[in-house]
GUTI-832571 format. One line per field, with one value per residue (C-alpha): residue number from 1; residue in one letter; chain; x, y, z. Coordinates in nm, 4 decimals, padded with zeros to 6 digits. Example, Ala and Ser with C-alpha at 12.3 -4.5 7.8 and 13.67 -1.06 7.14 Angstrom:
BEGIN
n	c(1,2)
res	c(A,S)
chain	c(A,A)
X	c(01.2300,01.3670)
Y	c(-00.4500,-00.1060)
Z	c(00.7800,00.7140)
REM end
This chain:
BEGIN
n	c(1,2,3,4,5,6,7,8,9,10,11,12,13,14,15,16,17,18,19,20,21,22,23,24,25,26,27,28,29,30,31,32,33,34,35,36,37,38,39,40,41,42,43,44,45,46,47,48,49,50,51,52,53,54,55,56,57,58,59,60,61,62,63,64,65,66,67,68,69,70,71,72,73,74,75,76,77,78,79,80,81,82,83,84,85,86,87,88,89,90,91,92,93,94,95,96,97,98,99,100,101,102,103,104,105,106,107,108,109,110,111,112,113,114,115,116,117,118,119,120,121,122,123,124,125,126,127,128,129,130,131,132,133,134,135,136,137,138,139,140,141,142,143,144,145,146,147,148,149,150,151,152,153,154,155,156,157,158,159,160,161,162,163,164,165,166,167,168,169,170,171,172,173,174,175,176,177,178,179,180,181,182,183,184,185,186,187,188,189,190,191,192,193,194,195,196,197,198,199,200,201,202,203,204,205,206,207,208,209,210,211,212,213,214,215,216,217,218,219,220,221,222,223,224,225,226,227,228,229,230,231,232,233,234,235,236,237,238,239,240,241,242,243,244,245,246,247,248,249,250,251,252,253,254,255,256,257,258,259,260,261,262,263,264,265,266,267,268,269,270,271,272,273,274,275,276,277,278,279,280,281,282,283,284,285,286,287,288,289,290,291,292,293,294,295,296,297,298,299,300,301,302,303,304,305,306,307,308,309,310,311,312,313,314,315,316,317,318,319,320,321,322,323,324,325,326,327,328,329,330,331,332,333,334,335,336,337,338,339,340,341,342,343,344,345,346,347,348,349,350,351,352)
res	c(X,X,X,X,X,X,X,X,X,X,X,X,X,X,X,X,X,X,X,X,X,X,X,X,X,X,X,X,X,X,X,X,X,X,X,X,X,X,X,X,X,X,X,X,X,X,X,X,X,X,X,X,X,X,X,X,X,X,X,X,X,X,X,X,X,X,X,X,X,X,X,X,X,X,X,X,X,X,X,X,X,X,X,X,X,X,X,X,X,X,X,X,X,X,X,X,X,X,X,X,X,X,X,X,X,X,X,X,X,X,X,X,X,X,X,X,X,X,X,X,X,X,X,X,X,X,X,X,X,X,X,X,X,X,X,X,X,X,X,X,X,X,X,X,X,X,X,X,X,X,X,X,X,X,X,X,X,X,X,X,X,X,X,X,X,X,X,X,X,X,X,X,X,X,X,X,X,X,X,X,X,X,X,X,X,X,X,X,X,X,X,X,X,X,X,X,X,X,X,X,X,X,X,X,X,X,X,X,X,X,X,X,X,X,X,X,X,X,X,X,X,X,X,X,X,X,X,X,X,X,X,X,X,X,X,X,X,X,X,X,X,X,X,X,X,X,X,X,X,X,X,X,X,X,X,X,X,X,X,X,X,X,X,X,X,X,X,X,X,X,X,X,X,X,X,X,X,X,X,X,X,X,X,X,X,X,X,X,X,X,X,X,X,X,X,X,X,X,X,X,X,X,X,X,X,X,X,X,X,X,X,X,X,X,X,X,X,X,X,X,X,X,X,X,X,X,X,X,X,X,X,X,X,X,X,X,X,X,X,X,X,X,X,X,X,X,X,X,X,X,X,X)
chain	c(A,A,A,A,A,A,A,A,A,A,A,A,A,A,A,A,A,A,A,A,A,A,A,A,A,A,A,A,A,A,A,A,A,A,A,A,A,A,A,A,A,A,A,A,A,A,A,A,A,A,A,A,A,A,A,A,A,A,A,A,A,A,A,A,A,A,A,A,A,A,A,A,A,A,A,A,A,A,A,A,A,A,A,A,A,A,A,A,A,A,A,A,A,A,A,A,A,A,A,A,A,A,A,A,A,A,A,A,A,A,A,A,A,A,A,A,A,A,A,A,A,A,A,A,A,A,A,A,A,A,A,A,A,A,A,A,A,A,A,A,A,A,A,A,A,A,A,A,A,A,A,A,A,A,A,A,A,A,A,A,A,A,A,A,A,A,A,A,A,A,A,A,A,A,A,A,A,A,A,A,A,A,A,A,A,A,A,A,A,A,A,A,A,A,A,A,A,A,A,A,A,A,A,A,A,A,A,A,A,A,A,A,A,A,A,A,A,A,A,A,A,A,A,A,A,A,A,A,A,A,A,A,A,A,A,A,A,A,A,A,A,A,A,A,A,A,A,A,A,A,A,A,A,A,A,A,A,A,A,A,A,A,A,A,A,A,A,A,A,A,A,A,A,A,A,A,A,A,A,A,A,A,A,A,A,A,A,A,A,A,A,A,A,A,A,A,A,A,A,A,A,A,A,A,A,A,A,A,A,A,A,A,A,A,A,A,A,A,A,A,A,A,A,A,A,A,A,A,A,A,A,A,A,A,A,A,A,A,A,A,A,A,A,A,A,A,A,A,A,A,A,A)
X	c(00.0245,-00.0013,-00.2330,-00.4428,-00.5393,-00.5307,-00.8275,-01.0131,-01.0313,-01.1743,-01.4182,-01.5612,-01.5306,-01.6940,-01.9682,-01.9849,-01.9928,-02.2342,-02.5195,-02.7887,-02.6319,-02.5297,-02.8513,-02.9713,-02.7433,-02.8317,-02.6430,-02.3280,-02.0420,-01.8728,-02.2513,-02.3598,-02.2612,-02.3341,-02.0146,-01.7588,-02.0288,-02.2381,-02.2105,-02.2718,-02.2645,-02.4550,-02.2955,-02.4199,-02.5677,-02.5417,-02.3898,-02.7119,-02.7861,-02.8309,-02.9350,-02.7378,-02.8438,-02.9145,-02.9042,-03.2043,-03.0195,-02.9468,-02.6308,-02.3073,-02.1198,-01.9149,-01.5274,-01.4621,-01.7632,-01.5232,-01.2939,-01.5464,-01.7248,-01.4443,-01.3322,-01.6980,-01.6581,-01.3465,-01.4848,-01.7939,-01.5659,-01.3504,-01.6620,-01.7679,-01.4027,-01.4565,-01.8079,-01.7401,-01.5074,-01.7210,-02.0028,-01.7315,-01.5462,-01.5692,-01.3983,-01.2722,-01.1249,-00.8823,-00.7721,-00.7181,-00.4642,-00.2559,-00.4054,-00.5998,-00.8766,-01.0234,-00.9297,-01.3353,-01.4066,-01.1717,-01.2487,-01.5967,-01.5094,-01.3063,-01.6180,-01.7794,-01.5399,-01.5504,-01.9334,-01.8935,-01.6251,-01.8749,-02.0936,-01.8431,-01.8026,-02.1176,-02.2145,-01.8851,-02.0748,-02.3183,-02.7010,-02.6087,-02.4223,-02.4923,-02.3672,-02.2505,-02.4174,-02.2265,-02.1923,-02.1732,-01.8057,-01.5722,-01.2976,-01.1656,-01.0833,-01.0812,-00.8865,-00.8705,-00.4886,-00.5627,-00.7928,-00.5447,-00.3078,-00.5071,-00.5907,-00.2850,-00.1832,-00.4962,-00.4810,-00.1161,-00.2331,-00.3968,-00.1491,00.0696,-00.2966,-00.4975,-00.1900,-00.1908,-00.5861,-00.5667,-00.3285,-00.5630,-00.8433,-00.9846,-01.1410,-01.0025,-01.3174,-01.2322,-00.8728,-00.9279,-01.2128,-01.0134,-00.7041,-00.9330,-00.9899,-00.5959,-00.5395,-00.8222,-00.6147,-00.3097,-00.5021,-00.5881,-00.2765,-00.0821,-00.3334,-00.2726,00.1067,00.1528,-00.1626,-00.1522,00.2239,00.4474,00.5920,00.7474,00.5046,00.6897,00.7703,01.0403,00.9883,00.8151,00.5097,00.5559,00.3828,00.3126,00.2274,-00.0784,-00.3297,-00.5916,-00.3489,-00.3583,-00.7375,-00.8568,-00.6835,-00.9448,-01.1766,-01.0263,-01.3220,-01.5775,-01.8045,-01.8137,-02.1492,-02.2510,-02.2745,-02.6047,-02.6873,-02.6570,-02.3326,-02.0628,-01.8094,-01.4991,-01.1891,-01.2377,-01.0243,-00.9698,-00.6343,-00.4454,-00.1178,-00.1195,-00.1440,00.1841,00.2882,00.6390,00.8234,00.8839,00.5606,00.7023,01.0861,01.3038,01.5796,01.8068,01.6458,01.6294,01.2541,01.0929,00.7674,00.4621,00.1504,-00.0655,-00.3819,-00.4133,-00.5517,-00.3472,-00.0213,00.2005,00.3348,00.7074,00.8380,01.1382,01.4642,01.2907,01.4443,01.2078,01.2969,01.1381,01.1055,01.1096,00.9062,01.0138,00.8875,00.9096,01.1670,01.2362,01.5166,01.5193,01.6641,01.7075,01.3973,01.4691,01.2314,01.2938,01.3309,01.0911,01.3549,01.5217,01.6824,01.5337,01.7531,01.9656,01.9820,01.6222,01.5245,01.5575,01.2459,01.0820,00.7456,00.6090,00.7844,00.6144,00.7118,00.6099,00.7713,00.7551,00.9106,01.1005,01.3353,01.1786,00.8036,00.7753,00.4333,00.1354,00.1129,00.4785,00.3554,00.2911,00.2607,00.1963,00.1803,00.3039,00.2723,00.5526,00.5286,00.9154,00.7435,00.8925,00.8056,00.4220,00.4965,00.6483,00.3493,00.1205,00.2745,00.2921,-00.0694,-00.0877,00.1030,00.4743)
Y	c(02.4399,02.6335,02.4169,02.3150,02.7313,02.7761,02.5166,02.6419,02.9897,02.8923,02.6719,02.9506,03.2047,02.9235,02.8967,03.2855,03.3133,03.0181,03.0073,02.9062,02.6026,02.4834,02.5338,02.2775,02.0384,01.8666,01.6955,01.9429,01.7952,02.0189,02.0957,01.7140,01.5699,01.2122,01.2572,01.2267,01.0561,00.7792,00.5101,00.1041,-00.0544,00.1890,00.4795,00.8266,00.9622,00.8790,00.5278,00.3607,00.4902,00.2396,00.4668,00.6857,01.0555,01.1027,01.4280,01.6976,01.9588,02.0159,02.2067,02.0825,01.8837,02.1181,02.0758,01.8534,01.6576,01.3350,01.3852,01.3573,01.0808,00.8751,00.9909,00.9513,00.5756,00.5207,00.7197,00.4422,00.1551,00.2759,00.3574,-00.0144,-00.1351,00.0584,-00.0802,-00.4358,-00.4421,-00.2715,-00.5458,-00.7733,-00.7210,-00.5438,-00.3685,-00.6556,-00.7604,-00.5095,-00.4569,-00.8420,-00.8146,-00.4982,-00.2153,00.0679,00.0647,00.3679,00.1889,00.0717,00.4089,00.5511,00.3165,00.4542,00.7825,00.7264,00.5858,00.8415,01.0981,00.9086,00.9083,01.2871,01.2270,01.0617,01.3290,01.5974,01.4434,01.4142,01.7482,01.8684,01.6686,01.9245,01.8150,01.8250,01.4700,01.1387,01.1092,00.7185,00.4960,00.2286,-00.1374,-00.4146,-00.5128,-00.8170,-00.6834,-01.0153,-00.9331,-01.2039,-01.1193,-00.7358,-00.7647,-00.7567,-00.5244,-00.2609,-00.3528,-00.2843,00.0423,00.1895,00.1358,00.2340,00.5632,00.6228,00.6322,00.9389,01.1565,01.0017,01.0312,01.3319,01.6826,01.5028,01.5146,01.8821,01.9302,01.7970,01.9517,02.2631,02.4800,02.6111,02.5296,02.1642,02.2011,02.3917,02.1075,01.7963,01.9988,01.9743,01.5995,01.5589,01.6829,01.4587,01.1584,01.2253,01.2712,00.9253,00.8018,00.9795,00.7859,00.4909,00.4914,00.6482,00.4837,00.1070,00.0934,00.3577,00.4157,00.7360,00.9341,01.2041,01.1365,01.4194,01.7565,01.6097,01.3393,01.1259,01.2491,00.9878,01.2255,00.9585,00.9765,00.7623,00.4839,00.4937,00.5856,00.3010,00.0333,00.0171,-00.0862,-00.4368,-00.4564,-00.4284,-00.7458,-00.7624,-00.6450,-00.5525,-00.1165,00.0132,00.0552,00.3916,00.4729,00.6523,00.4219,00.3412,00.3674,00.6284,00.6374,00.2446,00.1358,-00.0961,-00.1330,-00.4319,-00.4431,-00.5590,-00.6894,-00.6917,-01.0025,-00.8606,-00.6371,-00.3826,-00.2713,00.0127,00.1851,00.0105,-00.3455,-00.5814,-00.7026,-00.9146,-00.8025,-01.0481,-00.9772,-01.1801,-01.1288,-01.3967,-01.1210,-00.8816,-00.9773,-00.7074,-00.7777,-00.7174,-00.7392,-00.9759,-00.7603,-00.4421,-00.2493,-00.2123,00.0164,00.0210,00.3998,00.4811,00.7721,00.9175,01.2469,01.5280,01.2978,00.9211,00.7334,00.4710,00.0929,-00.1162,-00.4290,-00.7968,-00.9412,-01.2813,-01.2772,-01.0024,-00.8783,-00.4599,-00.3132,00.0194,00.3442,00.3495,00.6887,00.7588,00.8869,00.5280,00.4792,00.7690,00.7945,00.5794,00.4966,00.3961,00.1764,00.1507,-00.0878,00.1081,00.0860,00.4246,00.5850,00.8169,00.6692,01.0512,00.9386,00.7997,00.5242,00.3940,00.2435,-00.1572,-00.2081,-00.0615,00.1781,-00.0102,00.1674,00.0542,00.1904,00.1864,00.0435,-00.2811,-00.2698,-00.3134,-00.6084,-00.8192,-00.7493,-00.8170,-01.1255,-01.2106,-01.2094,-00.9567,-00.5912,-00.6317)
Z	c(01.1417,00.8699,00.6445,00.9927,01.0257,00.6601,00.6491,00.8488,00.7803,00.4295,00.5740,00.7520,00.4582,00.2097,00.5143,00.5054,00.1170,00.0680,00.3625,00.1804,-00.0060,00.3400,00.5277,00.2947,00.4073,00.6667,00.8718,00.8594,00.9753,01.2627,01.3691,01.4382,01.7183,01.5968,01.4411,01.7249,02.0218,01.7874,01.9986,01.8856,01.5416,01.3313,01.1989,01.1441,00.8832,00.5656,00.7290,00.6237,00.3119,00.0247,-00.2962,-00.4835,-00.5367,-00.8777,-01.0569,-01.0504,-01.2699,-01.6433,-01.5421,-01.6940,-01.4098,-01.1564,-01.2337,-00.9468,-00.9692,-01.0550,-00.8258,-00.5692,-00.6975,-00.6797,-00.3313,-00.1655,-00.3291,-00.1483,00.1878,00.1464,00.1696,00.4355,00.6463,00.5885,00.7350,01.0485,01.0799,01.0003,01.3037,01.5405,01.4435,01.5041,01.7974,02.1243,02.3399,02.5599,02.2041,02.1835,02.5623,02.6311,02.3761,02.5951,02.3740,02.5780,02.7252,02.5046,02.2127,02.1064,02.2007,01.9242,01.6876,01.7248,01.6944,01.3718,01.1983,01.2861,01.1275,00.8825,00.7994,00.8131,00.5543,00.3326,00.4092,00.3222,00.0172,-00.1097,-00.0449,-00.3109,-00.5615,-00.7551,-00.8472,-01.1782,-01.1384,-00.9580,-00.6068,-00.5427,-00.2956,-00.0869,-00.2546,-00.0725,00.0608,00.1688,00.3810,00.4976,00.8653,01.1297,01.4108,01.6062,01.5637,01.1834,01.1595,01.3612,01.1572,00.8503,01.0063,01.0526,00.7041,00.5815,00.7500,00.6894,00.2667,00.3855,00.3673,00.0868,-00.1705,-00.0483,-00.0994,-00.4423,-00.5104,-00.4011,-00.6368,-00.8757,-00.7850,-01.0253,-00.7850,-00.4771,-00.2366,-00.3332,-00.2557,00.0698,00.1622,00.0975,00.2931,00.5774,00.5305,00.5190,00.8749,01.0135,00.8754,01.0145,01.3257,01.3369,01.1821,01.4544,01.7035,01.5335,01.5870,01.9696,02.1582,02.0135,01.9058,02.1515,01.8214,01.7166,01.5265,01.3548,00.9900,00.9097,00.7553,00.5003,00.4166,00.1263,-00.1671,-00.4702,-00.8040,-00.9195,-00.6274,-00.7785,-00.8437,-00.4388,-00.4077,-00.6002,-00.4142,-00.2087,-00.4804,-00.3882,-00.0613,-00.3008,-00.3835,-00.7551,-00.8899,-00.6039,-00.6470,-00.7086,-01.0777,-01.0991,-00.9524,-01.1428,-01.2089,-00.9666,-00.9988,-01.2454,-01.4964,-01.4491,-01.3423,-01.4895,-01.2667,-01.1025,-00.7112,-00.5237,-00.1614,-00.0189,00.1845,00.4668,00.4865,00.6865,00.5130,00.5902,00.3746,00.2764,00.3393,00.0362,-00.0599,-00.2607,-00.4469,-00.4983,-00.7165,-00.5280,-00.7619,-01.0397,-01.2411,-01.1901,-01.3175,-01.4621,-01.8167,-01.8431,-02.2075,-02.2911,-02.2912,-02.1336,-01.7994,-01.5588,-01.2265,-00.8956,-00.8077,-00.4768,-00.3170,00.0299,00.1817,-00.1252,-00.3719,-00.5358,-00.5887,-00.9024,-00.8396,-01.1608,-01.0549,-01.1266,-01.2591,-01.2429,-00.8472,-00.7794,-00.5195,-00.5057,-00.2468,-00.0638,-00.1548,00.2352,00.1763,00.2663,00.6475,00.8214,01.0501,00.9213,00.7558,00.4745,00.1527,-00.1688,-00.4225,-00.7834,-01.0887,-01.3699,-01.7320,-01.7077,-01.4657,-01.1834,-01.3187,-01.4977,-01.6291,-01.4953,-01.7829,-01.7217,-01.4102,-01.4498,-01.0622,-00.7525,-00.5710,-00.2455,00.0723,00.3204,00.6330,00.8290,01.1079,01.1755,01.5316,01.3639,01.2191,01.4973,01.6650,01.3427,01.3570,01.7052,01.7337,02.0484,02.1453,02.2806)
REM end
């Protein structure tokens, strides 16, 4: 609660302290109602923007200015997921398969948050440096039972990436701003998990917190159609990654479950060194846990001593215990979200 009224209090002082730089900015989110009532397949403003916004100052670049480049790349592609499905499907989609009736209706209104979201973050970005454009993007979704089950991981990453870019962040308008983007995830995470699961929502005392936030950021980088950004656009992920991206058999693990880890990108397999330990650390609401990884079966068991059915844990293979550095991570980060519930129906094809 605290962080929720924290939030907004410096909004409203930054609105107070800063009335001219926002008048200038139009839409503002929180004054528009386009986004929570856009209805249909277009999305608000900036939804259909193609260019980026190049510079028209000399200034040196505001302190954040990267930060927010990258995150108004990522808050492009995710608007793009939420609109590819609601070009997709409709809302008979979603109910034949025992989901609520409001569920279109929510999926609309999430896409709309998050074109504010883009919005938001575009406005951080000072005139003295380029603000990105969308590219064009492959999400690969077929079914509506794929897509919600893409969305509820997608929004659970929320919480486990954003505290950490705060962190990160130099100036305390950007922390307080992307503060107030954290609790609008975990609004729709929270949706996510009690309207089209009846799954428990609560996640302990604590979220899970992974210290590299752009390792988790730029996963999304994976929608994007190769060559496809405009010209341009700063580049993303930014600093490149180079851990490769991981899946887990089964997808959806508690603790203390054994699970085998797949790097299911041809170019993106780690390199583990003859004769060198590698560990799968293990991140669960403030802490980790280290497990020794075997590397010729892929397979580690989950710490049991984590919160069973509780929140998200996040796995990364690294070459040193506890991961203590961002470099010592060859793969990963792996969001696992204890719901196994999710996955029966994932796999099922249709809500239980």
């Amino acid at each position: 609660m605290w962080s929720i009224l924290s939030a907004t209090v410096f909004f409203v002082t930054i609105l107070a302290q800063h009335p001219a730089s926002y008048a200038q900015q139009e839409p503002i989110p929180g004054l528009y109602e386009p986004y929570n009532k856009q209805q249909g397949p277009d999305p608000p403003y900036p939804g259909n923007r193609k260019d980026p916004i190049l510079p028209t100052s000399s200034d040196p670049p505001a302190p954040d200015d990267a930060l927010f480049q990258s995150l108004a790349a990522a808050e492009w592609t995710i608007l793009d997921f939420y609109n590819s499905a609601l070009r997709r499907f409709k809302s008979e989609d979603f109910t034949e398969l025992g989901f609520p009736n409001d569920t279109f209706d929510r999926i609309q209104e999430i896409r709309n948050n998050e074109a504010g979201h883009v919005q938001i973050t575009l406005d951080m970005i000072s005139d003295a440096s380029t603000k990105p454009g969308p590219c064009q993007y492959n999400c690969n979704i077929s079914t509506p039972m794929e897509f919600i089950t893409r969305q509820t991981l997608i929004e659970a990453s929320g919480p486990a990436f954003l505290p950490g870019l705060t962190s990160q962040a130099k100036e305390p308008r950007s922390q307080g701003v992307i503060t107030s983007l954290s609790q609008i995830e975990v609004r729709h995470g929270t949706w996510s998990t009690m309207a089209l699961f009846n799954a428990n929502p609560f996640t302990g005392p604590a979220d899970t917190l992974y210290p590299y936030p752009m390792q988790i950021l730029s996963q999304v980088a994976a929608y994007i159609i190769p060559g496809s950004c405009p010209k341009n656009n700063p580049p993303f992920p930014n600093p490149p990654q180079r851990a490769a991206t991981m899946i887990s058999n089964p997808p959806f693990p508690q603790a203390g479950d054994e699970v085998q880890f797949v790097f299911p990108v041809p170019q993106q397999q780690p390199k583990f060194e003859e004769g060198k330990e590698y560990y799968v650390v293990y991140f669960h609401a403030l802490g980790n846990l280290t497990r020794r990884f075997d590397v010729e079966s892929g397979k580690s068991r989950i710490p049991a001593e984590f919160d069973k059915g509780k929140g998200v844990i996040i796995a990364a293979i690294a070459d040193e215990e506890g991961a203590g550095r961002e470099e010592s991570v060859v793969a990963g980060p792996l969001l696992m979200l204890q719901q196994p519930d999710l996955g029966r129906v994932a796999s099922s094809g249709g809500k239980m």
